[in-house]
mmCIF file as gemmi writes it, N, C-alpha and C atoms, coordinates in Angstrom:
data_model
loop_
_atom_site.group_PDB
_atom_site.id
_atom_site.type_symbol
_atom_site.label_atom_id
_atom_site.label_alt_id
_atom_site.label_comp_id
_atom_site.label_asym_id
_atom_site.label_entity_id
_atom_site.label_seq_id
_atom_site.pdbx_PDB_ins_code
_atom_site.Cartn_x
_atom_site.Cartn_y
_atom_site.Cartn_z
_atom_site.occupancy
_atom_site.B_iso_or_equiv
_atom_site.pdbx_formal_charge
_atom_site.auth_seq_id
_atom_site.auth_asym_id
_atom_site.pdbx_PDB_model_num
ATOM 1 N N . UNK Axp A 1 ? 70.2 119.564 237.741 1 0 ? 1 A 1
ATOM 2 C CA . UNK Axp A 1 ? 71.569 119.149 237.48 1 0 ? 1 A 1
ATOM 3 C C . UNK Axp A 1 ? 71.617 118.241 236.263 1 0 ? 1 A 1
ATOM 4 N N . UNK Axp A 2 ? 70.613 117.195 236.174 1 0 ? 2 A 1
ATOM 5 C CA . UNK Axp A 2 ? 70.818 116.649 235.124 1 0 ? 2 A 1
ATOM 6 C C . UNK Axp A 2 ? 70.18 117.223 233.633 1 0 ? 2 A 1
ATOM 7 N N . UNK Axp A 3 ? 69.34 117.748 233.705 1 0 ? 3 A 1
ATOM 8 C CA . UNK Axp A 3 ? 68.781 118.871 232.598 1 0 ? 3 A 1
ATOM 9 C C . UNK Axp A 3 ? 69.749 119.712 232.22 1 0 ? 3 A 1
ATOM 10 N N . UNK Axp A 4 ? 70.785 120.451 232.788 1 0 ? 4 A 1
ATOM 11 C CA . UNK Axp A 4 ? 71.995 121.165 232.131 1 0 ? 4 A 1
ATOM 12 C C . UNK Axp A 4 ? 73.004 120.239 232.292 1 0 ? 4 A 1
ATOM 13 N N . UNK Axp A 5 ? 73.317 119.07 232.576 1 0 ? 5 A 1
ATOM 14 C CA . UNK Axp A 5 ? 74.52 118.085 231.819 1 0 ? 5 A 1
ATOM 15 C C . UNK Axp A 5 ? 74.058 117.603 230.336 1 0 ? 5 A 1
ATOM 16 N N . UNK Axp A 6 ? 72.943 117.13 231.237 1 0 ? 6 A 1
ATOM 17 C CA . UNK Axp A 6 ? 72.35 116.564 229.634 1 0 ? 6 A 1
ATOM 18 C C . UNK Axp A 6 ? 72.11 117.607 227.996 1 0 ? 6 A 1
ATOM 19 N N . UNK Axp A 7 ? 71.776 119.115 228.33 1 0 ? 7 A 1
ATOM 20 C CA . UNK Axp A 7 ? 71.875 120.144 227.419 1 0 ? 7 A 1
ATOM 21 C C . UNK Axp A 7 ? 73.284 120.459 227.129 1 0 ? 7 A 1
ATOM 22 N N . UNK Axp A 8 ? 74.162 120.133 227.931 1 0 ? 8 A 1
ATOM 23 C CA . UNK Axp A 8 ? 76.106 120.556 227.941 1 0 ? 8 A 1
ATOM 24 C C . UNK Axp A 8 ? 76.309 119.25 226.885 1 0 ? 8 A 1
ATOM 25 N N . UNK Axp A 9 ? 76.104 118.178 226.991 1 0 ? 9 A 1
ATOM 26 C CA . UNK Axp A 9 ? 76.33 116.874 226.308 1 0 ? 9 A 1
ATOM 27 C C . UNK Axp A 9 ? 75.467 116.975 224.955 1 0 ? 9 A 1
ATOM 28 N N . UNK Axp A 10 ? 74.438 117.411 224.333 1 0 ? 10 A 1
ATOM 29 C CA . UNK Axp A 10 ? 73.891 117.494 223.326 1 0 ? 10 A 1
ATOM 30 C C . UNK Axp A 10 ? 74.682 118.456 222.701 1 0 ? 10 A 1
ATOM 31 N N . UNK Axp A 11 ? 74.868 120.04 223.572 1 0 ? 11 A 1
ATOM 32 C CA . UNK Axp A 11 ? 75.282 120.688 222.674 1 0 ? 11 A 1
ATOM 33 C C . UNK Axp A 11 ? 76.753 120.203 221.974 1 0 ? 11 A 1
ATOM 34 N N . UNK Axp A 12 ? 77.603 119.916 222.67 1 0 ? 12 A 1
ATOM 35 C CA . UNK Axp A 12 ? 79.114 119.051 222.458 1 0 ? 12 A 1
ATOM 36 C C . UNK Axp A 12 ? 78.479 118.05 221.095 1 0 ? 12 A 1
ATOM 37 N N . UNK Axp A 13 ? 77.561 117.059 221.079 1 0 ? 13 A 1
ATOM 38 C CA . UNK Axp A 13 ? 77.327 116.502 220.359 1 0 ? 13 A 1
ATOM 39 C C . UNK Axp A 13 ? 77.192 116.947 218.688 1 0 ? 13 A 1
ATOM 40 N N . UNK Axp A 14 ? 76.254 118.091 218.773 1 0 ? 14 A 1
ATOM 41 C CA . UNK Axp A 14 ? 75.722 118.812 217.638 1 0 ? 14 A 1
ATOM 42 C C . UNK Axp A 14 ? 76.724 120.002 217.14 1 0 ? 14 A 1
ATOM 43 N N . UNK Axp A 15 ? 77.631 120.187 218.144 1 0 ? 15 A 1
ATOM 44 C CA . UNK Axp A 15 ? 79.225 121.31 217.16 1 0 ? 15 A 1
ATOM 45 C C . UNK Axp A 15 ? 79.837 119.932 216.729 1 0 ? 15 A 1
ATOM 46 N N . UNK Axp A 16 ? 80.224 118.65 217.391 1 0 ? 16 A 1
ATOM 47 C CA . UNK Axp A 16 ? 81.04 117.655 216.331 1 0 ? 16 A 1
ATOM 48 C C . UNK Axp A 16 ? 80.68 117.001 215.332 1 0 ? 16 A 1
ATOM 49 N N . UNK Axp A 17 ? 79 117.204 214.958 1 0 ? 17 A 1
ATOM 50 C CA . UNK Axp A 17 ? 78.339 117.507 214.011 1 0 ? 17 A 1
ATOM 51 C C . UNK Axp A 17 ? 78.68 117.774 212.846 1 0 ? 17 A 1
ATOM 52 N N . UNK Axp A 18 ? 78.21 119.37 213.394 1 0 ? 18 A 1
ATOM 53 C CA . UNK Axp A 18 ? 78.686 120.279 212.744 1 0 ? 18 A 1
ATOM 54 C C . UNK Axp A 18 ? 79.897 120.447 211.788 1 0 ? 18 A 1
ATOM 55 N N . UNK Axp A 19 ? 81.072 120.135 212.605 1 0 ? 19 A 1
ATOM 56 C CA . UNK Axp A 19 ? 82.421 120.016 212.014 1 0 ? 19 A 1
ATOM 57 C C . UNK Axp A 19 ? 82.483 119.026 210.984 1 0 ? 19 A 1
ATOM 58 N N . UNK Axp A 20 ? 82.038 117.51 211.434 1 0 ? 20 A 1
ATOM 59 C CA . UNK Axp A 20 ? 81.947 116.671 210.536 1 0 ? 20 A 1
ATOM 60 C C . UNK Axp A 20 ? 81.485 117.302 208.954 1 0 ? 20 A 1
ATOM 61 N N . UNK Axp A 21 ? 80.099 117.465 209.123 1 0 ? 21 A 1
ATOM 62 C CA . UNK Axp A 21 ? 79.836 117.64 207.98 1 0 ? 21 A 1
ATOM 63 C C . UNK Axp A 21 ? 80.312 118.632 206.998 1 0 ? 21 A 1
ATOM 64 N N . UNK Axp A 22 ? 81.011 119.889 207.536 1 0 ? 22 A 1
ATOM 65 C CA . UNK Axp A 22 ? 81.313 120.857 206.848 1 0 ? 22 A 1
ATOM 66 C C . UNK Axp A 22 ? 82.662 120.151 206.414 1 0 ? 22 A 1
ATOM 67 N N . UNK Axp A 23 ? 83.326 119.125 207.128 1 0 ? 23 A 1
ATOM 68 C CA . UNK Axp A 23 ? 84.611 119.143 206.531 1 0 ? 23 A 1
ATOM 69 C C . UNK Axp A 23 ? 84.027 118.099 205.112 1 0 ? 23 A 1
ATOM 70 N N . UNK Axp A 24 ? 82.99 117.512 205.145 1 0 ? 24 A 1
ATOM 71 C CA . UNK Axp A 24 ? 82.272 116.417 204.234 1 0 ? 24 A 1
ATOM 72 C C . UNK Axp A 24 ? 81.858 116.819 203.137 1 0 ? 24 A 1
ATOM 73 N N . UNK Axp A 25 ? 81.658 118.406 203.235 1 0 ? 25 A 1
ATOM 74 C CA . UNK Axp A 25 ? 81.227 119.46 202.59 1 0 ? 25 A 1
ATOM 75 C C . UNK Axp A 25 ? 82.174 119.661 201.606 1 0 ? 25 A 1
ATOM 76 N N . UNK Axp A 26 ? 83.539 119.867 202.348 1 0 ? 26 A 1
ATOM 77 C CA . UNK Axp A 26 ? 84.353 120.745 201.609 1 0 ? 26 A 1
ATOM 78 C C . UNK Axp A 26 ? 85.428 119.985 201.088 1 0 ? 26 A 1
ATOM 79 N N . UNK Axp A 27 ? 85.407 118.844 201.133 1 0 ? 27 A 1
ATOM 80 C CA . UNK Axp A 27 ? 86.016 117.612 200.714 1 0 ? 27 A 1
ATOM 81 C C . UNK Axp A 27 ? 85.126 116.934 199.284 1 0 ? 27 A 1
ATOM 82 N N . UNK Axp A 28 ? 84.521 117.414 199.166 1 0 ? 28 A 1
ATOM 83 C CA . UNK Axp A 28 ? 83.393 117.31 198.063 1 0 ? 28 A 1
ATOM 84 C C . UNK Axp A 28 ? 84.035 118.09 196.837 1 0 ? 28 A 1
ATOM 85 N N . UNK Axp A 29 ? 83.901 119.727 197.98 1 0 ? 29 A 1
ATOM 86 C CA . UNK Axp A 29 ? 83.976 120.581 196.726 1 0 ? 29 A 1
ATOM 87 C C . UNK Axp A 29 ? 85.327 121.087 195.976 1 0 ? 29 A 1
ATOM 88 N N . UNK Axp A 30 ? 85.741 119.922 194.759 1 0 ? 30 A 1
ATOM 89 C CA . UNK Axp A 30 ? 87.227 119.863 194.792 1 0 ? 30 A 1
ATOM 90 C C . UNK Axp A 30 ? 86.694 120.35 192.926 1 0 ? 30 A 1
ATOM 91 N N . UNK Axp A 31 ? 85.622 121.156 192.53 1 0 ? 31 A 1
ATOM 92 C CA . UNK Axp A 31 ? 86.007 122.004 191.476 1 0 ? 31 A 1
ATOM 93 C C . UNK Axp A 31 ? 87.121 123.458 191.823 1 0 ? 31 A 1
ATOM 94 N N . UNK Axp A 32 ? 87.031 123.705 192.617 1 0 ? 32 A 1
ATOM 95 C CA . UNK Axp A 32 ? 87.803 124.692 193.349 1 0 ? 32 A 1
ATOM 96 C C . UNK Axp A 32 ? 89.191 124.49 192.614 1 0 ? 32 A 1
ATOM 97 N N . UNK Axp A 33 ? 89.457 123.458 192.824 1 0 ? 33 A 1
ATOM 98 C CA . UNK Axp A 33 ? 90.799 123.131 192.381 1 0 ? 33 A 1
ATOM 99 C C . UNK Axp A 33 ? 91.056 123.339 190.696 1 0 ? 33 A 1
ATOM 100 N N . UNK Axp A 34 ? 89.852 123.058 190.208 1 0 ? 34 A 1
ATOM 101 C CA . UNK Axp A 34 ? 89.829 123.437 188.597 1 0 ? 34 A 1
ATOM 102 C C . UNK Axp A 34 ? 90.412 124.123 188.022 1 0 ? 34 A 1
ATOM 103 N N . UNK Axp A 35 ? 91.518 124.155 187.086 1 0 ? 35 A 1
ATOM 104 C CA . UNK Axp A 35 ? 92.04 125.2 186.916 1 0 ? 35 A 1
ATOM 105 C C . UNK Axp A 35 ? 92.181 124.985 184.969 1 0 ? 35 A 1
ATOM 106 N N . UNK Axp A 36 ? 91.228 125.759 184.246 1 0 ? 36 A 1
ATOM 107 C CA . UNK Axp A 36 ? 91.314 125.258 182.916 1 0 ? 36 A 1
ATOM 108 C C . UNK Axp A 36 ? 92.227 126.342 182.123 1 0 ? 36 A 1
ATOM 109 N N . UNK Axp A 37 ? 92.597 125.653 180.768 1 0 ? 37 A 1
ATOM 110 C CA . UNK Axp A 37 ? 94.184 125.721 180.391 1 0 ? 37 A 1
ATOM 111 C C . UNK Axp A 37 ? 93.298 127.254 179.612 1 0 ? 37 A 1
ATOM 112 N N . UNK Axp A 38 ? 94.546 128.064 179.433 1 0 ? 38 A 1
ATOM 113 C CA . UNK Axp A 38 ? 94.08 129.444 179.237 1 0 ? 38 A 1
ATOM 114 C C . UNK Axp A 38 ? 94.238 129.409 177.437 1 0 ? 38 A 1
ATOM 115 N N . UNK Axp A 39 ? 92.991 129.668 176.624 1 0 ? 39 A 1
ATOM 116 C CA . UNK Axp A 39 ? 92.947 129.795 175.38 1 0 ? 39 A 1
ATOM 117 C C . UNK Axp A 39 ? 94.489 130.268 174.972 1 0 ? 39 A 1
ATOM 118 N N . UNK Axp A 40 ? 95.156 129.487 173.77 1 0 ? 40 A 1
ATOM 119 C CA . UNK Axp A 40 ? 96.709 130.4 173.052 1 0 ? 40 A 1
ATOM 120 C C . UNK Axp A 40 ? 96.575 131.537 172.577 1 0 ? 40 A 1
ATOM 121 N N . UNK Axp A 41 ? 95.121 131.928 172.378 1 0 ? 41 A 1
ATOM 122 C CA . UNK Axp A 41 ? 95.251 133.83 171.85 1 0 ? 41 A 1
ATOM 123 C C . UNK Axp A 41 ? 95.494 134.812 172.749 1 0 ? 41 A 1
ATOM 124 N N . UNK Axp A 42 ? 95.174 134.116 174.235 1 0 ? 42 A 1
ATOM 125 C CA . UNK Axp A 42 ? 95.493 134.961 175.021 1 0 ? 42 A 1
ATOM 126 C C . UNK Axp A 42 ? 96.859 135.074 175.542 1 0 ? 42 A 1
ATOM 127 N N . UNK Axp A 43 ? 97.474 133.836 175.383 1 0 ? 43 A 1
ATOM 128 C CA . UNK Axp A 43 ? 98.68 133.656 175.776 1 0 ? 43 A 1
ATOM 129 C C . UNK Axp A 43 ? 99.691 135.068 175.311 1 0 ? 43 A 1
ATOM 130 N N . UNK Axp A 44 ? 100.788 135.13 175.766 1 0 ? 44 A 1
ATOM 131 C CA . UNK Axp A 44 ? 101.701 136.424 174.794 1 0 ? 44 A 1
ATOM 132 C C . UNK Axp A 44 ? 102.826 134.991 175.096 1 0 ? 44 A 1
């Protein structure tokens, strides 16, 4: 009983983890947002 609470409670632990860091991740990656100005020859 306590060997599968205790594995139910780690795993819970290691997905809010998880989440954390990917959102840490992607809060980082703000070249995404880059958006560079388009040469005037191409312009019409």
């Amino acid at each position: 009983m306590l060997k599968s609470s205790k594995k139910v409670i780690l795993g819970l632990i290691a997905a809010a983890l998880t989440v954390l860091a990917s959102a840490g991740v992607a809060s980082a990656c703000l070249y995404v947002y880059y958006e560079p100005e388009m040469p005037k020859a191409y312009q019409k």
